[in-house]
C-alpha positions as CSV (number, residue, x, y, z in Angstrom):
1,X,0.0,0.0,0.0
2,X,1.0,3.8,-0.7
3,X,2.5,5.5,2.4
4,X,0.6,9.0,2.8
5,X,1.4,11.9,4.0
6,X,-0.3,13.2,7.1
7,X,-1.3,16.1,8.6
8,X,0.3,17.0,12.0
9,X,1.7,20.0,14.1
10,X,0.5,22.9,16.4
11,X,1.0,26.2,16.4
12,X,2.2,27.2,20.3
13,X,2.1,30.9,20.4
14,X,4.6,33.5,20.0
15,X,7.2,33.3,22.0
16,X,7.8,36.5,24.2
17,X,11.4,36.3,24.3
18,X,12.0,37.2,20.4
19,X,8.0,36.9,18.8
20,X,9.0,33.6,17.2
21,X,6.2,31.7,16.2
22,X,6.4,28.5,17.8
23,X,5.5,24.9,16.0
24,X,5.3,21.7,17.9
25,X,5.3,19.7,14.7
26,X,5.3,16.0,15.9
27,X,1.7,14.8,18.3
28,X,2.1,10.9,18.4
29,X,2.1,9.9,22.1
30,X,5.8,8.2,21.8
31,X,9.4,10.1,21.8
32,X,10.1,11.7,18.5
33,X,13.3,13.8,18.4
34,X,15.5,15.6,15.2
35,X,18.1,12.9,15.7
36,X,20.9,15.4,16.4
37,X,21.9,19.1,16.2
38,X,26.0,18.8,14.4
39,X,24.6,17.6,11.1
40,X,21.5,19.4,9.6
41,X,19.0,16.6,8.7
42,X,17.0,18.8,6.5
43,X,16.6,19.6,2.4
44,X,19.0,22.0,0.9
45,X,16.0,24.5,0.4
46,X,14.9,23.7,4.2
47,X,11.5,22.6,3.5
48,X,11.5,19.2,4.6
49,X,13.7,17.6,8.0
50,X,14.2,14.0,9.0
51,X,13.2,13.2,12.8
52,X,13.0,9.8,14.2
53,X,9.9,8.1,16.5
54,X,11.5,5.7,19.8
55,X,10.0,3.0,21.1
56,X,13.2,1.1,22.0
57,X,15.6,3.1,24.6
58,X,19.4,1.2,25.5
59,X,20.0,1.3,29.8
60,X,20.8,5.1,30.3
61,X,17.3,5.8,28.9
62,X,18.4,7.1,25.6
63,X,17.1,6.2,22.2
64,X,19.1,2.8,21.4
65,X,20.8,2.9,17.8
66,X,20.3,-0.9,17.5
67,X,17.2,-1.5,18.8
68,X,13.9,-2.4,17.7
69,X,10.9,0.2,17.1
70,X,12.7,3.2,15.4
71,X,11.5,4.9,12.4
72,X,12.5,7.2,10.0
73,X,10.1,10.2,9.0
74,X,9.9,12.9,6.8
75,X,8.4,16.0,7.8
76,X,7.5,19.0,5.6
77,X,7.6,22.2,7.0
78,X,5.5,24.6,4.5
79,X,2.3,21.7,4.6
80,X,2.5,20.6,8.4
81,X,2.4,17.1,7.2
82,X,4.9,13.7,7.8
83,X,5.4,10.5,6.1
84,X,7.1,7.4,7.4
85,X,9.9,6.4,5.9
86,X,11.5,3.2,7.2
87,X,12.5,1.6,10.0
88,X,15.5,2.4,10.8
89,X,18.2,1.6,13.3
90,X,21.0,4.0,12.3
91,X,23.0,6.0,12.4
92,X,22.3,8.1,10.4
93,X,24.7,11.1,7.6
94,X,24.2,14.0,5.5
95,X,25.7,16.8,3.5
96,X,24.7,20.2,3.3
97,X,25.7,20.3,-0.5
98,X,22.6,17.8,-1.1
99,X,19.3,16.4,-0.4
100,X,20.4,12.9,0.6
101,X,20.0,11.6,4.0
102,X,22.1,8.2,4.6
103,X,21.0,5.5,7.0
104,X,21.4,2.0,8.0
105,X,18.4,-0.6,7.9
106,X,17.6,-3.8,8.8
107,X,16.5,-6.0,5.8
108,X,14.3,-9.2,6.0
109,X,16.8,-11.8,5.4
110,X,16.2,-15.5,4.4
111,X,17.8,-16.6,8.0
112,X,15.8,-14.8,10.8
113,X,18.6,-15.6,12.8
114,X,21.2,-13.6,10.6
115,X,20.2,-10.3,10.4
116,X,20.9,-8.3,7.1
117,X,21.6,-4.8,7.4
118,X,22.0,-2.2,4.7
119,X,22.8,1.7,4.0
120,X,20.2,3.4,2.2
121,X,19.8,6.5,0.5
122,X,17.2,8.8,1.0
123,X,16.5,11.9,-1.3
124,X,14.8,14.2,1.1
125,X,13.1,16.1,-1.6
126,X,11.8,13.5,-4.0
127,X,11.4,10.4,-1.2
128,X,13.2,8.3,-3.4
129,X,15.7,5.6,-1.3
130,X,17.7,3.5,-2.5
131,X,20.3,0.6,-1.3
132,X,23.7,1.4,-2.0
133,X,25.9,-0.8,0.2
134,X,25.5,-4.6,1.5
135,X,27.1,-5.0,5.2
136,X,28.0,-8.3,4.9
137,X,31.1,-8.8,6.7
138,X,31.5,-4.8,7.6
139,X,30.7,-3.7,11.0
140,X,27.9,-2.0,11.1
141,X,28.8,1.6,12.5
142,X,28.7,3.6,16.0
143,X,29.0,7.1,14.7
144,X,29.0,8.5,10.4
145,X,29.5,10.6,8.0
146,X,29.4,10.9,4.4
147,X,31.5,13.2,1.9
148,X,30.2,16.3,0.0
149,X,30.4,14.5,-3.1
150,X,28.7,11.4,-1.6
151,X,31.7,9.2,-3.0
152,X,32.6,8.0,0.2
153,X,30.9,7.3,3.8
154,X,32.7,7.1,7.0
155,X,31.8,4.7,9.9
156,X,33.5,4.1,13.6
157,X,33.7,0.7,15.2
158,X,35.2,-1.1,18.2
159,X,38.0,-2.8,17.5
160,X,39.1,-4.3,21.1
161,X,38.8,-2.9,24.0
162,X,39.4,0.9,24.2
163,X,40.5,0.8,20.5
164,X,38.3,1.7,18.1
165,X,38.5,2.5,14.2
166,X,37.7,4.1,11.2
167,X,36.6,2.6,8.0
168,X,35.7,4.0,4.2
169,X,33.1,2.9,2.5
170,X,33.3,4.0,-1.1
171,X,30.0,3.9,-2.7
172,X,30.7,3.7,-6.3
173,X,32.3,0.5,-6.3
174,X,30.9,-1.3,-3.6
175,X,34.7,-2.0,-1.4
176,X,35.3,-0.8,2.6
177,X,38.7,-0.5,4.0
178,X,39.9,0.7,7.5
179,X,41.8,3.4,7.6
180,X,42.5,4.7,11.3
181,X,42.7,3.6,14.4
182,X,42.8,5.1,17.6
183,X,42.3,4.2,21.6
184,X,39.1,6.3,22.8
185,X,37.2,7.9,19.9
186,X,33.9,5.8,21.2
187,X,32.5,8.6,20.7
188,X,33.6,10.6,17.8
189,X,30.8,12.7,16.3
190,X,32.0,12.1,12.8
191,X,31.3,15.2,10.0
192,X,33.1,15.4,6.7
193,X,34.6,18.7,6.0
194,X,31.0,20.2,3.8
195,X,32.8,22.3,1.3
196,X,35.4,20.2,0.0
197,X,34.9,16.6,1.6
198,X,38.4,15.7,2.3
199,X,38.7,16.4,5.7
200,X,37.0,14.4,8.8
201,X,36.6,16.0,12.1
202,X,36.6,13.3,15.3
203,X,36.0,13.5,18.6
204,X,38.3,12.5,21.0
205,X,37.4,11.0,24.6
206,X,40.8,11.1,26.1
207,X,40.8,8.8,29.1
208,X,36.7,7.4,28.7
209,X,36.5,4.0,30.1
210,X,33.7,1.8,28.1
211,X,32.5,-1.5,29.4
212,X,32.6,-4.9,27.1
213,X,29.2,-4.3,25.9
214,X,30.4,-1.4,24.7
215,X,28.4,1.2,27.3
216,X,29.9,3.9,28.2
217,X,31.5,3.6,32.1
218,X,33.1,7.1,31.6
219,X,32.8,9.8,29.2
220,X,36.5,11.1,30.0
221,X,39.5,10.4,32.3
222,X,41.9,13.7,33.6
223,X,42.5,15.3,30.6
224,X,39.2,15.4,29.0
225,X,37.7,15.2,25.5
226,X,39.5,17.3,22.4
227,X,39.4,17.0,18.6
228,X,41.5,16.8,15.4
229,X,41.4,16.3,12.0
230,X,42.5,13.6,9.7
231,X,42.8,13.4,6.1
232,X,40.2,10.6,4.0
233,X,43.1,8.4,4.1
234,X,43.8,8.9,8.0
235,X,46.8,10.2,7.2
236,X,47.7,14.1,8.5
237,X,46.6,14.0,11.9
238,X,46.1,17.5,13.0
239,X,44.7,18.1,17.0
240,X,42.2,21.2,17.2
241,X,43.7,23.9,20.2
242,X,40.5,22.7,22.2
243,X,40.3,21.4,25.4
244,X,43.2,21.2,28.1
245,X,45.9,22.3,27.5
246,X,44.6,25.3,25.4
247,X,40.9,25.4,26.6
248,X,38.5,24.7,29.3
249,X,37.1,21.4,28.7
250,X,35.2,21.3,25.9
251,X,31.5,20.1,26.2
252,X,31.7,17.7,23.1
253,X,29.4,19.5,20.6
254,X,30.9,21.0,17.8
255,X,30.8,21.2,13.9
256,X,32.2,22.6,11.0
257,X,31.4,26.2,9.8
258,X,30.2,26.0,6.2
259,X,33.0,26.4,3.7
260,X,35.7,27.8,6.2
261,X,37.5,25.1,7.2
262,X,36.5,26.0,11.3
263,X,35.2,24.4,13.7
264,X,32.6,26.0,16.1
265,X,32.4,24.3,19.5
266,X,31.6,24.9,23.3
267,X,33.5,24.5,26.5
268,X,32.1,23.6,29.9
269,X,32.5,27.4,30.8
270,X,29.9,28.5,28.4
271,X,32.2,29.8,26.3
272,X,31.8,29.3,22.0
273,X,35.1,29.1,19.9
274,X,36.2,29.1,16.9
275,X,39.2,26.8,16.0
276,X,41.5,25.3,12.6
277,X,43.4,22.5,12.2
278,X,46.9,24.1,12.2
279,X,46.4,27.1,14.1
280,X,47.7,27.5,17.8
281,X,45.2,29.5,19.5
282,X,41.2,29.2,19.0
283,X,39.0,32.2,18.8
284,X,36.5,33.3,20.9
285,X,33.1,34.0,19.3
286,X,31.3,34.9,22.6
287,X,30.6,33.3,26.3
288,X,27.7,32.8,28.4
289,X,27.8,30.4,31.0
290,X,25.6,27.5,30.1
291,X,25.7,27.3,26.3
292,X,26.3,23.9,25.5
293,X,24.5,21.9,22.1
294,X,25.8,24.5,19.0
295,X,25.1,23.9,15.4
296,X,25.9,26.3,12.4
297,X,23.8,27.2,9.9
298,X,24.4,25.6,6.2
299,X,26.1,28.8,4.8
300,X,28.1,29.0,7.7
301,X,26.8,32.8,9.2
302,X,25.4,32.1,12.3
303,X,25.1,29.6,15.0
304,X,22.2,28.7,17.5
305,X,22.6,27.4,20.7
306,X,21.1,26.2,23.8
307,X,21.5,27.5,27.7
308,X,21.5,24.0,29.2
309,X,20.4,25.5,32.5
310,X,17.3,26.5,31.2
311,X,16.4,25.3,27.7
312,X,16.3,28.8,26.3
313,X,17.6,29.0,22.3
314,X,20.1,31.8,21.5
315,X,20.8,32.5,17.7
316,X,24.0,34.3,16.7
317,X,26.2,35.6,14.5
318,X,29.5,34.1,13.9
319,X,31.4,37.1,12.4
320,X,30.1,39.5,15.0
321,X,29.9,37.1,18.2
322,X,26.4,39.1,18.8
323,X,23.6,36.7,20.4
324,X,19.8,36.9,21.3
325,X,17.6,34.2,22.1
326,X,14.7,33.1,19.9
327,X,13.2,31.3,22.3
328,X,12.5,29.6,25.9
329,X,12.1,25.7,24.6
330,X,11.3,24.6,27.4
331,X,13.0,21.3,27.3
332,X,13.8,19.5,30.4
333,X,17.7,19.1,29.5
334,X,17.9,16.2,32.0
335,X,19.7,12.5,31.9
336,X,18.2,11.2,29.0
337,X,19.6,12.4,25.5
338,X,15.9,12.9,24.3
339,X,15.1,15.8,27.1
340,X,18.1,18.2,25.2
341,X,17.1,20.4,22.7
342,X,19.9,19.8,19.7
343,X,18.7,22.6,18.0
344,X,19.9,23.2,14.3
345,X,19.2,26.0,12.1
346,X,17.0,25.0,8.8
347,X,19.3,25.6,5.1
348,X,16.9,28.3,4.6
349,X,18.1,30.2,7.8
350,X,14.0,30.5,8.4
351,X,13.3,28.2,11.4
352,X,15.4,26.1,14.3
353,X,14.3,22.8,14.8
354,X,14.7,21.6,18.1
355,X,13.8,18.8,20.4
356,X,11.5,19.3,24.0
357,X,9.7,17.0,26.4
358,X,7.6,20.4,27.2
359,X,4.4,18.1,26.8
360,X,5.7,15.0,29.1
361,X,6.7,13.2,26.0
362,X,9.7,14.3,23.9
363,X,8.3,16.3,20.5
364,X,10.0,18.0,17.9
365,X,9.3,21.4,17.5
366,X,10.3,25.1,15.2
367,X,10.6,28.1,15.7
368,X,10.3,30.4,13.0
369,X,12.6,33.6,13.2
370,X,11.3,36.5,13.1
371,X,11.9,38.5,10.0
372,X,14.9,41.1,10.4
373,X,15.8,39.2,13.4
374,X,19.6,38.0,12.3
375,X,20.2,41.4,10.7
376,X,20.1,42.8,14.1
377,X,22.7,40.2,15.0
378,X,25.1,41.7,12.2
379,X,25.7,44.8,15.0
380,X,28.9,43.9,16.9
């Protein structure tokens, strides 16, 4: 049977904080969230987002990448209507230079007791998928990423222990290879470089301690989480000046800046920087104690946000370092991941899409910025 589209979402007021007008787009009674704020999971024209429904959740009461009842939905932002996708188990990868959303699936296999998994491609604007890669005998990924020119996709898995690595998938003729390895990225919030596509930003844990089930015991040890950049054949390691001994911890949200080449992060003293493979300091943007989840916007201007005391949205400007909030969200920001906002800022620079459990029950929501709202944020 043809999947339909179907009408959903609520308009919540203005908000008195900025007069955005504020969307709750998702109703269904069961955790829907925007998967997460460091890769923008949205059209290139920013009419249509991806978010994902949870029925499965892994011990620390966050959605659980592996497990059963996750789907994939499309939601379009101009209609107020969704569509179910797939179901999904992720994770999941996009490029702001196109429409297509990557993901991993389980397929119905002949053995029941031998899962097949595949990555899919989904065209966000035209809701055509298609298989492009076969598992098999390649681990199926923690954390990915795919390339600006969607030649190559990135996946992390655990090699032994603490050890984990990096492997290639290159999706025009069908081979994987691993190409790094390193003790502690278990965590590494993989994004391709978006302009060119030859770069990979990863995360660093320095010291975490994971458990043989692969949990995570500790996020850190003493000297706390950095980043650096390698090259799409792992070679030219180059560490970010984040984190000790250059920076305050940093919070472990980050992502690149459009076509600059920077990095745009947080540290666990609210302050926002700026940083470069290659460079010795990083810049400070601007500081507010609190700020934590930050994403960029597609053509790499501005930058929104959260206070993770309170929930409230602030939107930027990256040149500047100016800031105002759009918005109280009024997300819980508690233990579970699906009670944080991970707000990121539409292709079209028109709404944020964020995450809250406002309503007991976590809900994606937008808020549409007000017009003349991020010219004010040009002012230094």
């Amino acid at each position: 049977m043809e999947r339909q589209w179907v009408w959903d979402g609520i308009r919540r007021g203005i908000d008195l904080l900025s007069g955005a007008v504020i969307w709750q787009l998702t109703t269904a009674p069961v955790i829907s969230h925007d998967i997460y704020g460091e890769q923008i999971y949205a059209s290139t024209d920013g009419m249509r987002i991806a978010f994902l429904r949870e029925t499965s959740l892994s011990t620390d009461g966050s959605p659980d990448p592996l497990g059963e009842g996750r789907q994939l939905w499309v939601y379009d932002l101009p209609t107020k209507r969704a569509i179910y996708v797939s179901d999904a188990v992720g994770p999941f990868a996009t490029t702001p230079l196109t429409d297509a959303l990557y993901y991993v699936r389980l397929r119905s296999g002949d053995d029941a007791s031998k899962p097949e998994y595949s990555l899919t491609r989904l065209n966000l604007k035209t809701m055509e998928q298609d298989d492009v890669f076969y598992f098999g005998d390649c681990p199926l990924p923690i954390s990915a990423a795919v390339s600006s020119d969607e030649r190559f996709f990135v996946g992390a898995f655990r090699i032994k222990g603490n050890l984990y690595g990096l492997y290639r998938i290159d999706l025009i003729n069908g081979t994987w290879q691993v190409f790094h390895e390193k003790e502690d990225i278990f965590n590494p919030h993989l994004q391709f470089e978006p302009s060119e596509g030859e770069e990979i930003l990863v995360q660093w844990n320095r010291g975490g301690v994971v458990d043989e089930a692969g949990n995570i015991v500790q996020l850190v040890g003493e000297e706390g989480a950095t980043l650096y950049v390698i090259d799409i054949d792992g070679k030219n390691f180059r560490p970010l000046p984040v984190g000790k001994p250059f920076t305050t911890p940093i919070t472990g949200h980050e992502c690149w800046v459009g076509a600059t080449k920077q990095v745009i992060l947080t540290t666990e003293d609210g302050t926002i920087y700026l940083a470069k493979a290659g460079e010795e300091k990083a810049k400070i943007v601007t500081k507010k104690r609190g700020f934590n989840h930050i994403s960029a916007s597609a053509d790499g201007r501005f930058f929104v946000v959260d206070d993770f005391r309170s929930g409230v949205l602030y939107v930027g400007n990256i040149a500047t370092g100016r800031c105002l909030p759009l918005c109280d969200s009024h997300a819980s920001c508690g233990r579970p991941q699906y009670t944080h906002t991970h707000p990121y800022i539409a292709p079209d620079n028109r709404h944020v899409i964020f995450n809250s459990d406002h309503t007991g029950i976590c809900q994606v929501y937008a808020a549409e910025i007000p017009e003349g709202f991020l010219d004010d944020l040009t002012v230094s």
